[in-house]
PyMOL Python script that loads the backbone (N, CA, C, O; Angstrom):
from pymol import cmd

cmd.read_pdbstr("""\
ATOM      1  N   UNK A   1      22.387 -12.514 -19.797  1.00  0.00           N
ATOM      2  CA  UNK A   1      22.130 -11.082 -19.885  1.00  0.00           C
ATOM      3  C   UNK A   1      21.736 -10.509 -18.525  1.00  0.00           C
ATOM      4  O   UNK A   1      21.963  -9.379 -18.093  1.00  0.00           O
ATOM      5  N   UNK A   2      21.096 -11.526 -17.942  1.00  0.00           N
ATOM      6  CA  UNK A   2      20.170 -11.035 -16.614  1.00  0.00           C
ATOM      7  C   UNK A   2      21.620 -10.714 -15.785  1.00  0.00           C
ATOM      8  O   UNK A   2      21.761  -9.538 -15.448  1.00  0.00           O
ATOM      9  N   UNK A   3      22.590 -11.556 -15.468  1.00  0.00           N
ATOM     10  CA  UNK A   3      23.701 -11.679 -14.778  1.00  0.00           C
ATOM     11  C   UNK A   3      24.502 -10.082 -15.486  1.00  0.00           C
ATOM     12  O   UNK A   3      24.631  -9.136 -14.709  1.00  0.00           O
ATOM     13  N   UNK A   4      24.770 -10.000 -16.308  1.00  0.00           N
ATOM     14  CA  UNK A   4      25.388  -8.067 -16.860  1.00  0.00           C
ATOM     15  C   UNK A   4      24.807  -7.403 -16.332  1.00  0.00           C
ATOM     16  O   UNK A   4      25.381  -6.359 -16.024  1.00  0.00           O
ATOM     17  N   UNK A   5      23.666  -7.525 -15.992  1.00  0.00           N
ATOM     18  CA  UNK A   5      22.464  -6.008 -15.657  1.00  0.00           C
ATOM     19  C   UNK A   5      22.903  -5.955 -14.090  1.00  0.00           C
ATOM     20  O   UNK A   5      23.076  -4.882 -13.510  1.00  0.00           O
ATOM     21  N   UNK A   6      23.098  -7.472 -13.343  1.00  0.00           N
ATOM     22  CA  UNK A   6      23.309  -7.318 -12.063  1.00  0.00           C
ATOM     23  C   UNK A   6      24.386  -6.723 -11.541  1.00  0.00           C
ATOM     24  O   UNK A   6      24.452  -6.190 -10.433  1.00  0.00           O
ATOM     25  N   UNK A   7      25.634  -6.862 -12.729  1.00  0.00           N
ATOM     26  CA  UNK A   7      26.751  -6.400 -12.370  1.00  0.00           C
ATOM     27  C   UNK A   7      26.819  -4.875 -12.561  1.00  0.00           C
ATOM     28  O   UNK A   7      26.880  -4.098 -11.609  1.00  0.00           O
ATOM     29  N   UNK A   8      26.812  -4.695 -13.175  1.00  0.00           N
ATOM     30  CA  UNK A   8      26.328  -3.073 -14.291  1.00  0.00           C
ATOM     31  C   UNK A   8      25.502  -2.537 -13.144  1.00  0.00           C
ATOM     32  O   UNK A   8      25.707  -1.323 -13.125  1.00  0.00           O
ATOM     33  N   UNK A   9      24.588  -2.904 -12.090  1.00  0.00           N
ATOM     34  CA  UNK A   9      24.050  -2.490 -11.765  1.00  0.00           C
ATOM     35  C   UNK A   9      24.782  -2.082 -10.288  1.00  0.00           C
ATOM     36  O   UNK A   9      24.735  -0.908  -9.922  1.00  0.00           O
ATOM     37  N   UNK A  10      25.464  -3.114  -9.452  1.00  0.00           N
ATOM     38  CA  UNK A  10      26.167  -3.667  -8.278  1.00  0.00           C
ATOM     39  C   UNK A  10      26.925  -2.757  -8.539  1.00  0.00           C
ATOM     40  O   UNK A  10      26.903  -1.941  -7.618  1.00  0.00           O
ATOM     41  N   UNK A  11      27.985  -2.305  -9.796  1.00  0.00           N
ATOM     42  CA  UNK A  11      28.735  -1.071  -9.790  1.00  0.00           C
ATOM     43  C   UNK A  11      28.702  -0.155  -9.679  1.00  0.00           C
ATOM     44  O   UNK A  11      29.179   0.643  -8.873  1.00  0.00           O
ATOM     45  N   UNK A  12      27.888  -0.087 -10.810  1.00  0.00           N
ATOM     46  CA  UNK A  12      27.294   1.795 -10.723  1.00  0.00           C
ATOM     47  C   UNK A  12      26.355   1.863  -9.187  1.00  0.00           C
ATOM     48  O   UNK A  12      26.768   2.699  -8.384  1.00  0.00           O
ATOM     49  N   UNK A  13      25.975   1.604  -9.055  1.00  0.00           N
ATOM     50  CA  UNK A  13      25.283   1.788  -7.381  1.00  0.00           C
ATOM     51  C   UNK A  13      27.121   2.313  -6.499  1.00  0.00           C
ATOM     52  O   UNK A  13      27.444   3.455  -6.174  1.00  0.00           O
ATOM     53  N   UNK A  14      27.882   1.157  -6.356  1.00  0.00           N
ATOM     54  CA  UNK A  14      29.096   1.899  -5.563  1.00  0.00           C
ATOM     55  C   UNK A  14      29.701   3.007  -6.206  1.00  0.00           C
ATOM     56  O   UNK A  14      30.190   3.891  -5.504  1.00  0.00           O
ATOM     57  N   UNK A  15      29.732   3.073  -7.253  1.00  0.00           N
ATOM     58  CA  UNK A  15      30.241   4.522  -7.822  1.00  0.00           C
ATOM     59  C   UNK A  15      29.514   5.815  -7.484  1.00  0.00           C
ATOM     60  O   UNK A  15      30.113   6.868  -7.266  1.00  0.00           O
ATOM     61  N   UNK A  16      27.877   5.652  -7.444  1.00  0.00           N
ATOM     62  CA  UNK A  16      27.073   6.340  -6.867  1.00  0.00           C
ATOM     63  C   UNK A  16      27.076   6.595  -5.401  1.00  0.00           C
ATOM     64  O   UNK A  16      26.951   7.733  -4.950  1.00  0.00           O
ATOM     65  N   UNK A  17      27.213   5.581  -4.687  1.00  0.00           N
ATOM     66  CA  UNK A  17      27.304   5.894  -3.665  1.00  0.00           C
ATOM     67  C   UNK A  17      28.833   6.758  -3.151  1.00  0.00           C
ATOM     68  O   UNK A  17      29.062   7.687  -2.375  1.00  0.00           O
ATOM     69  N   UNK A  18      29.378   6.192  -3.731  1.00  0.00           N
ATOM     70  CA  UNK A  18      31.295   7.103  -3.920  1.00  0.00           C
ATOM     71  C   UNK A  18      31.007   8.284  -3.809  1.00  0.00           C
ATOM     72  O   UNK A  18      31.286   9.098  -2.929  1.00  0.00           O
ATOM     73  N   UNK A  19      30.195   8.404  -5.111  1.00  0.00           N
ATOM     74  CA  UNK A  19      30.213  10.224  -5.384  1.00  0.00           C
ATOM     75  C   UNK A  19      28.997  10.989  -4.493  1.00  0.00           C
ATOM     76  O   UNK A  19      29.182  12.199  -4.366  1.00  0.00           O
ATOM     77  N   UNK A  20      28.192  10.630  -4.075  1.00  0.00           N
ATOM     78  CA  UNK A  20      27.237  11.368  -2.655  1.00  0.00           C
ATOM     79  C   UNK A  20      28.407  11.277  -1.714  1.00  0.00           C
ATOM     80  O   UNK A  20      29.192  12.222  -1.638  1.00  0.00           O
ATOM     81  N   UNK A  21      28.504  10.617  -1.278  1.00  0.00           N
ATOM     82  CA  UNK A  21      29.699  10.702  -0.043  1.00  0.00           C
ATOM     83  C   UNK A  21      30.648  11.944  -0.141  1.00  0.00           C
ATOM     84  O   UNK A  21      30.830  12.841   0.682  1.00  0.00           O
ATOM     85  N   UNK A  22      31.195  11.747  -1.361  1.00  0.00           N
ATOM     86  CA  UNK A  22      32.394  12.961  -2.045  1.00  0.00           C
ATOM     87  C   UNK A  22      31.766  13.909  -1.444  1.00  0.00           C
ATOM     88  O   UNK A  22      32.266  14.561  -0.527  1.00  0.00           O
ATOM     89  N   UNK A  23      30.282  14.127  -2.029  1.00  0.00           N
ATOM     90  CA  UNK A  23      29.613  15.218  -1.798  1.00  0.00           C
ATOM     91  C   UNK A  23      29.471  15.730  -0.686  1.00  0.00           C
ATOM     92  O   UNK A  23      29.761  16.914  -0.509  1.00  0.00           O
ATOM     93  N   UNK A  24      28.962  14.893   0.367  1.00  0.00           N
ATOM     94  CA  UNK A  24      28.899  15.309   1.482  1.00  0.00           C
ATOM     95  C   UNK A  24      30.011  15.374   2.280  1.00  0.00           C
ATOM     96  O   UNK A  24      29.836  15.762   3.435  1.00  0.00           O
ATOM     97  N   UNK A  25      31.283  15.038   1.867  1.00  0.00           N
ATOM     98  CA  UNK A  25      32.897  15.280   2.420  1.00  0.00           C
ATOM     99  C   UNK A  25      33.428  16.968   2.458  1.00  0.00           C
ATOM    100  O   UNK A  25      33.847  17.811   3.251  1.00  0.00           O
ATOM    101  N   UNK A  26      33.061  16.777   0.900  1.00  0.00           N
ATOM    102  CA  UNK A  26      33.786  18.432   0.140  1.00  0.00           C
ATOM    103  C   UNK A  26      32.710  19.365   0.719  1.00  0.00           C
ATOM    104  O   UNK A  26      33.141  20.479   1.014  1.00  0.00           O
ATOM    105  N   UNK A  27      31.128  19.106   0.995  1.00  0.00           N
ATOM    106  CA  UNK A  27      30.756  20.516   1.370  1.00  0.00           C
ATOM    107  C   UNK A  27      30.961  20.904   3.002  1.00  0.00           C
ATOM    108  O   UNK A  27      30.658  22.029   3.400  1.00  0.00           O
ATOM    109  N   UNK A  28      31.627  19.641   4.117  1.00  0.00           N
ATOM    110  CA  UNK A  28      31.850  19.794   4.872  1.00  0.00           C
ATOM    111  C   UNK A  28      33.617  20.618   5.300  1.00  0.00           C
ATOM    112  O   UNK A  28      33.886  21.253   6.321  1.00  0.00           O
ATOM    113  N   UNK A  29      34.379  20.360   4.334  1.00  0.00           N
ATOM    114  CA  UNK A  29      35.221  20.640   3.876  1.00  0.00           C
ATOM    115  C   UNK A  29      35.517  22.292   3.448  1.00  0.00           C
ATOM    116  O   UNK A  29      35.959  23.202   4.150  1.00  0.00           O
ATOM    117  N   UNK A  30      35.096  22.293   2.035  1.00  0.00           N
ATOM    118  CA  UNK A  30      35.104  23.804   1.295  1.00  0.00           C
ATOM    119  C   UNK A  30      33.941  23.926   0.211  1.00  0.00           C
ATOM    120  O   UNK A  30      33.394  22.856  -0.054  1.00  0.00           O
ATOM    121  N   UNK A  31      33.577  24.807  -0.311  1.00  0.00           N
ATOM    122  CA  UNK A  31      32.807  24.961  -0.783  1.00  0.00           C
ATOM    123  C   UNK A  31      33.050  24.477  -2.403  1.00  0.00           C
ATOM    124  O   UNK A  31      34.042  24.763  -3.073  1.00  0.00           O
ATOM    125  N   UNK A  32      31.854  23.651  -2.864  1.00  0.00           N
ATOM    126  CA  UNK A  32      32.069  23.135  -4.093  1.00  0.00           C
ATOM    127  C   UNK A  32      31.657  23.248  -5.258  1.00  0.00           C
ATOM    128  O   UNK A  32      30.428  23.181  -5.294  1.00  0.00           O
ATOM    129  N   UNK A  33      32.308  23.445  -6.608  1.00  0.00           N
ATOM    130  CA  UNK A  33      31.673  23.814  -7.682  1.00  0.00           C
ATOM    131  C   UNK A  33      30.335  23.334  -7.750  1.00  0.00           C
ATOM    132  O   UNK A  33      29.883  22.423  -7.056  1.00  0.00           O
ATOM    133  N   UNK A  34      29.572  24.139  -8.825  1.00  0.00           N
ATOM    134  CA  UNK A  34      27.967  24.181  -8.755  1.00  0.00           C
ATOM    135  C   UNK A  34      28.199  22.649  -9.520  1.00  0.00           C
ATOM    136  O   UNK A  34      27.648  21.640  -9.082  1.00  0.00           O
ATOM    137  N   UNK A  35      28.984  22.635 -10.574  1.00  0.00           N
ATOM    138  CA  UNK A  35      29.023  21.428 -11.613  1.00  0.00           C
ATOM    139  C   UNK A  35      29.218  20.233 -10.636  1.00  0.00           C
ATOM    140  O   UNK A  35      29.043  19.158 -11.211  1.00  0.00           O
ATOM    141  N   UNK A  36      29.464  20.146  -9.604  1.00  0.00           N
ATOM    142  CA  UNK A  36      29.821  18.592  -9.054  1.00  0.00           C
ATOM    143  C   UNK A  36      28.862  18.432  -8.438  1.00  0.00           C
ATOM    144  O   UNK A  36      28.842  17.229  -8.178  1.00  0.00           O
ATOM    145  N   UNK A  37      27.469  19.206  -7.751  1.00  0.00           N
ATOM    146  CA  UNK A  37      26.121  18.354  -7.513  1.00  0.00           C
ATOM    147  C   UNK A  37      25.436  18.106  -8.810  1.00  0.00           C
ATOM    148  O   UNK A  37      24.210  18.216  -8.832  1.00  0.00           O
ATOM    149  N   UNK A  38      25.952  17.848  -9.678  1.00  0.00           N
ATOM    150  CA  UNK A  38      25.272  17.109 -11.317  1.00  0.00           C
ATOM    151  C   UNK A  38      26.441  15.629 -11.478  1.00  0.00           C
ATOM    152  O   UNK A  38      26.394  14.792 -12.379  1.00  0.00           O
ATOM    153  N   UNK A  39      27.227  15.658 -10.551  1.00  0.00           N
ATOM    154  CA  UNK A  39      28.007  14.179 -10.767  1.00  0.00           C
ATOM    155  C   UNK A  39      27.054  13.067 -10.330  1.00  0.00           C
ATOM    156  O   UNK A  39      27.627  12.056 -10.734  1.00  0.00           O
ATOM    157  N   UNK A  40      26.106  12.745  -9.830  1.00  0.00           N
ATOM    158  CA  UNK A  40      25.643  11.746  -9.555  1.00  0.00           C
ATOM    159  C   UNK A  40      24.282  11.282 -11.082  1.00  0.00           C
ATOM    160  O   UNK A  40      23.696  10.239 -11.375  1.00  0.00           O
ATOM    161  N   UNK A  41      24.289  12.339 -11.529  1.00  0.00           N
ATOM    162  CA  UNK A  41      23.364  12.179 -12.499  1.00  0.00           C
ATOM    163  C   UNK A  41      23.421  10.849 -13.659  1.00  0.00           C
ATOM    164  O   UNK A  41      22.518  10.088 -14.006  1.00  0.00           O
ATOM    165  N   UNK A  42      24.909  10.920 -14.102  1.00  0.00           N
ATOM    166  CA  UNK A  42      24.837   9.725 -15.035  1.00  0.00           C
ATOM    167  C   UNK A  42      24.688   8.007 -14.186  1.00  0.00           C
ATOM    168  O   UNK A  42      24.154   7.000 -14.652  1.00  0.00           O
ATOM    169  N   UNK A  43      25.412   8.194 -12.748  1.00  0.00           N
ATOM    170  CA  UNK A  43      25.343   7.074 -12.152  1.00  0.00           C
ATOM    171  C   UNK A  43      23.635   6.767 -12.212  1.00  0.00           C
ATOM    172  O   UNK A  43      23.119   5.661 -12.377  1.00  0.00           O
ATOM    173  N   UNK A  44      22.974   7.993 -12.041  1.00  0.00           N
ATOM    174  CA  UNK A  44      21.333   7.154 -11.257  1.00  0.00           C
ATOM    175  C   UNK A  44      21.003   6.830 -12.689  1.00  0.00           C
ATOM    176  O   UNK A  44      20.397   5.760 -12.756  1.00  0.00           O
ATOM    177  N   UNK A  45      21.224   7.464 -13.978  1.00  0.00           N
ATOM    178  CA  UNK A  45      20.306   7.363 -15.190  1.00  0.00           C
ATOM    179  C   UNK A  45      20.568   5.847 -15.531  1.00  0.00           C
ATOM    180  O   UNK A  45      19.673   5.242 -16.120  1.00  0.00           O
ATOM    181  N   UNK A  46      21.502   5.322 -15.266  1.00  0.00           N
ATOM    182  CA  UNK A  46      21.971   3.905 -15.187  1.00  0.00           C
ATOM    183  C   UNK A  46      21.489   2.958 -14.428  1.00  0.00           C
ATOM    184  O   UNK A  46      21.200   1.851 -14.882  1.00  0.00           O
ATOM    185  N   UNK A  47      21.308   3.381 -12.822  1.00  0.00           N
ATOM    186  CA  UNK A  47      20.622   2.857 -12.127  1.00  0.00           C
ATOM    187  C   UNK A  47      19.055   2.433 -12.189  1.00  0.00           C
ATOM    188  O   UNK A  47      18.371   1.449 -11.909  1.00  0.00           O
ATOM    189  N   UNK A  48      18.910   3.523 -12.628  1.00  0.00           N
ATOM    190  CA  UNK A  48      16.922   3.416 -12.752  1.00  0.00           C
ATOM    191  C   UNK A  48      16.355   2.297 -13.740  1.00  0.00           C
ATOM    192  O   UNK A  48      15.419   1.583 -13.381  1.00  0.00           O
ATOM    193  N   UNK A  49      17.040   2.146 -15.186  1.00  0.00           N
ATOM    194  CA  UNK A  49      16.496   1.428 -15.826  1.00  0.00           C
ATOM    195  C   UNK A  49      16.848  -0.207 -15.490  1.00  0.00           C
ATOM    196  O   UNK A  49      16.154  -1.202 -15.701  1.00  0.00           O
ATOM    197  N   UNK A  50      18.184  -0.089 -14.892  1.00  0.00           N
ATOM    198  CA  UNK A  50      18.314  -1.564 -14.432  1.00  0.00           C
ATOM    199  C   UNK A  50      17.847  -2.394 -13.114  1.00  0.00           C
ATOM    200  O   UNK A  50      17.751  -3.521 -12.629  1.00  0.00           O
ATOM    201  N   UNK A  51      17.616  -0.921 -12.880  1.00  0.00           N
ATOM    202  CA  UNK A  51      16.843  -1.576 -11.285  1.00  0.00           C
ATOM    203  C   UNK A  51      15.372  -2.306 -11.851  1.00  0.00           C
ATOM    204  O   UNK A  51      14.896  -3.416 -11.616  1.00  0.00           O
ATOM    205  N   UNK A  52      14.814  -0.998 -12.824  1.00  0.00           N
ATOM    206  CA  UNK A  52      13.394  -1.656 -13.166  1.00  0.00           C
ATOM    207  C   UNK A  52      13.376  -2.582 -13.659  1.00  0.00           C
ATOM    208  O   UNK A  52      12.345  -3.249 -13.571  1.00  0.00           O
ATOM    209  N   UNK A  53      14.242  -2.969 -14.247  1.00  0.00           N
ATOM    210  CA  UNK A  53      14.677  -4.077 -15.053  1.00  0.00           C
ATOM    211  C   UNK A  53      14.584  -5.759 -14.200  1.00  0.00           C
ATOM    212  O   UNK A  53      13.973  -6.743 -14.617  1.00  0.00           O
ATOM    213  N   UNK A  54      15.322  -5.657 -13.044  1.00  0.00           N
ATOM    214  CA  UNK A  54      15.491  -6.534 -12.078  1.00  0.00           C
ATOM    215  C   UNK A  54      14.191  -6.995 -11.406  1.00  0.00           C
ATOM    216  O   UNK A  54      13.767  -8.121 -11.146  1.00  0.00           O
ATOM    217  N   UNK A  55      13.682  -5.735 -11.205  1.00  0.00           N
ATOM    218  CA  UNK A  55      12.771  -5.791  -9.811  1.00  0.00           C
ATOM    219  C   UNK A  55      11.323  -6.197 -10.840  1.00  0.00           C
ATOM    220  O   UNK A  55      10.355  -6.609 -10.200  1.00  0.00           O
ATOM    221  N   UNK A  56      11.149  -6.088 -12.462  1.00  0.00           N
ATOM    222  CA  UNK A  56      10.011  -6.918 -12.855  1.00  0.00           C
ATOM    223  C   UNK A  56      10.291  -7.862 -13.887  1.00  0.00           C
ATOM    224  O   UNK A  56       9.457  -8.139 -14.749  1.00  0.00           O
ATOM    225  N   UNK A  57      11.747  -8.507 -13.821  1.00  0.00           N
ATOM    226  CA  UNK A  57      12.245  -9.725 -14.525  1.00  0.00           C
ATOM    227  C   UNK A  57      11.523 -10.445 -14.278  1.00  0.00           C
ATOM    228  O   UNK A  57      10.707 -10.635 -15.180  1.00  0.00           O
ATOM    229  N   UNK A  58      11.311 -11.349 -12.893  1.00  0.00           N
ATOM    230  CA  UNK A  58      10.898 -12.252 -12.471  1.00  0.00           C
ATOM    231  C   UNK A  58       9.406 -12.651 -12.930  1.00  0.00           C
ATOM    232  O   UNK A  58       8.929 -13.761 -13.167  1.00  0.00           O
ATOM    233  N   UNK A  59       8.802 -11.294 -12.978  1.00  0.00           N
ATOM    234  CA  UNK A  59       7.416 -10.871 -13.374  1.00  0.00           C
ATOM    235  C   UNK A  59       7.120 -12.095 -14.788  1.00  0.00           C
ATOM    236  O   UNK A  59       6.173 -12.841 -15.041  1.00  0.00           O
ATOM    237  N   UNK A  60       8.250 -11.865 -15.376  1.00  0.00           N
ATOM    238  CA  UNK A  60       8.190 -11.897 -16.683  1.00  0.00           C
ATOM    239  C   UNK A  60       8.928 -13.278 -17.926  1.00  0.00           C
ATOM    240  O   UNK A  60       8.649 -13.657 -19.064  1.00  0.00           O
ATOM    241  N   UNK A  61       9.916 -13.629 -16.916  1.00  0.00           N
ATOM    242  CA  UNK A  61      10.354 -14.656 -16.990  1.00  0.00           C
ATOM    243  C   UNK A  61       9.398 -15.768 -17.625  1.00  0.00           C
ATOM    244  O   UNK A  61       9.276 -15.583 -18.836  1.00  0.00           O
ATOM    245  N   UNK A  62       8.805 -16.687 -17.226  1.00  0.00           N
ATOM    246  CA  UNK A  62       7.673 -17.229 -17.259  1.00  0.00           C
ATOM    247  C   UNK A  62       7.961 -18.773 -16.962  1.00  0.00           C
ATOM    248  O   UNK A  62       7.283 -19.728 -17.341  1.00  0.00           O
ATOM    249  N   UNK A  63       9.262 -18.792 -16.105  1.00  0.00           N
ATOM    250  CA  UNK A  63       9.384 -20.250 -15.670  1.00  0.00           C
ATOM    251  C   UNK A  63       8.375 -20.501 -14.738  1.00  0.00           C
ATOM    252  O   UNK A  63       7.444 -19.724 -14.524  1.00  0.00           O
ATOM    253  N   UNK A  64       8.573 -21.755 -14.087  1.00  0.00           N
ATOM    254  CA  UNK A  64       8.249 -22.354 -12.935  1.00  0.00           C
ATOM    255  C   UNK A  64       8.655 -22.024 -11.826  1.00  0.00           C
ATOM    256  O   UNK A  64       7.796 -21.963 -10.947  1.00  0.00           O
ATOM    257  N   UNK A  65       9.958 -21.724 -11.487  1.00  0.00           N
ATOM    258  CA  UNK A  65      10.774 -20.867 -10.694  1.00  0.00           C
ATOM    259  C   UNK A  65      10.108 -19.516 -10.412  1.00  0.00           C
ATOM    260  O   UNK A  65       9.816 -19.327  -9.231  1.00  0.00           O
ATOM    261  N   UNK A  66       9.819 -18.556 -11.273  1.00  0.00           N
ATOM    262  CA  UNK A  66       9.881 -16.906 -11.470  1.00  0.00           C
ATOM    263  C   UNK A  66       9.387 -16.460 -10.325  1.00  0.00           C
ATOM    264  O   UNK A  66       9.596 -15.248 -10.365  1.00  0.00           O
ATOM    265  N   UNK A  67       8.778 -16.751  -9.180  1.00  0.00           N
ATOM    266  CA  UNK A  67       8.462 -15.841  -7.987  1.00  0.00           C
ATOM    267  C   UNK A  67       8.948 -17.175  -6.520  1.00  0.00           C
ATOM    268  O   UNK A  67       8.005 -17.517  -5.805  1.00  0.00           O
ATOM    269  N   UNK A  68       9.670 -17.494  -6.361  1.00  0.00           N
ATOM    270  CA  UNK A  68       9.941 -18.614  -5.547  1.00  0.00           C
ATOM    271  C   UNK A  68       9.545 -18.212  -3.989  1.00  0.00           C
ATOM    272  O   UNK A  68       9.244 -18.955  -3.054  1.00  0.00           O
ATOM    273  N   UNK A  69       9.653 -16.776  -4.047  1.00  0.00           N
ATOM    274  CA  UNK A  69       9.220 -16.373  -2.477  1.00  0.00           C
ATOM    275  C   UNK A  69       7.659 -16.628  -2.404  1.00  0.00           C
ATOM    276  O   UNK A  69       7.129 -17.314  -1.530  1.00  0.00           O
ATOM    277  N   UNK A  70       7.118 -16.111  -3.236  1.00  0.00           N
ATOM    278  CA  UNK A  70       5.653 -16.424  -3.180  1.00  0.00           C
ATOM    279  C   UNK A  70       5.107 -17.830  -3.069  1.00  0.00           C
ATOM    280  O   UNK A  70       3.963 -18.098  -2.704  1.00  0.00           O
ATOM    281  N   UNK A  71       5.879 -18.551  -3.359  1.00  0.00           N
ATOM    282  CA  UNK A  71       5.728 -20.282  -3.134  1.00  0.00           C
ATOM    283  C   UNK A  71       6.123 -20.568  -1.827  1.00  0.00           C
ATOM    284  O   UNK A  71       5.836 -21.725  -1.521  1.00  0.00           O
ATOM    285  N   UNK A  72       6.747 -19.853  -0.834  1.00  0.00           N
ATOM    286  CA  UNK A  72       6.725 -20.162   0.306  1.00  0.00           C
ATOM    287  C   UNK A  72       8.180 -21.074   0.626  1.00  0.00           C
ATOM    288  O   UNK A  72       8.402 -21.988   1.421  1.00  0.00           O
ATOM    289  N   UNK A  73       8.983 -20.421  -0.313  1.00  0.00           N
ATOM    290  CA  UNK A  73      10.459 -20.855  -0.941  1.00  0.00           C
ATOM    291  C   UNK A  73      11.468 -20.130  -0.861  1.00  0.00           C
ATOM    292  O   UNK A  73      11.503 -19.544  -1.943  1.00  0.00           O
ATOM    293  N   UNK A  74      12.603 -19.690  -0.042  1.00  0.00           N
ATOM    294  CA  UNK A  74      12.974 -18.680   0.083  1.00  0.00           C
ATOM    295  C   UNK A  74      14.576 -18.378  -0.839  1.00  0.00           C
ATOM    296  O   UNK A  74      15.118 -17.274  -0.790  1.00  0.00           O
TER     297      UNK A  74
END
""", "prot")
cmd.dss("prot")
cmd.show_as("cartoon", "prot")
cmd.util.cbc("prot")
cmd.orient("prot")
């Protein structure tokens, strides 16, 4: 499961990043509908929960492994 969230996550991040870029292309460009600075919205609502997700897995896990940097383990 942990491995879906990473991917799911690895994507939507480049799709996000796709569409800021767009953004900052087209307003250098011509002027752009009001509706396309709301395109990044579904990418981040995706982003946020899987990021949190990632970043306190380890937390939570409860192997022996779960913080390996903190062991001085890289």
């Amino acid at each position: 499961m942990s491995q879906v969230i990473r991917i799911v996550h690895r994507w939507t991040s480049l799709l996000f990043s796709l569409i800021v870029a767009s953004i900052f292309a087209g307003m250098a460009l011509t002027t752009l509908p009001e509706w396309y600075y709301y395109l990044p919205l579904p990418p981040l609502f995706v982003l946020i929960p899987t990021g949190i997700y990632m970043f306190f897995a380890p937390y939570f896990s409860g192997g022996q492994d779960a913080l390996p940097a903190a062991k001085g383990r890289a």
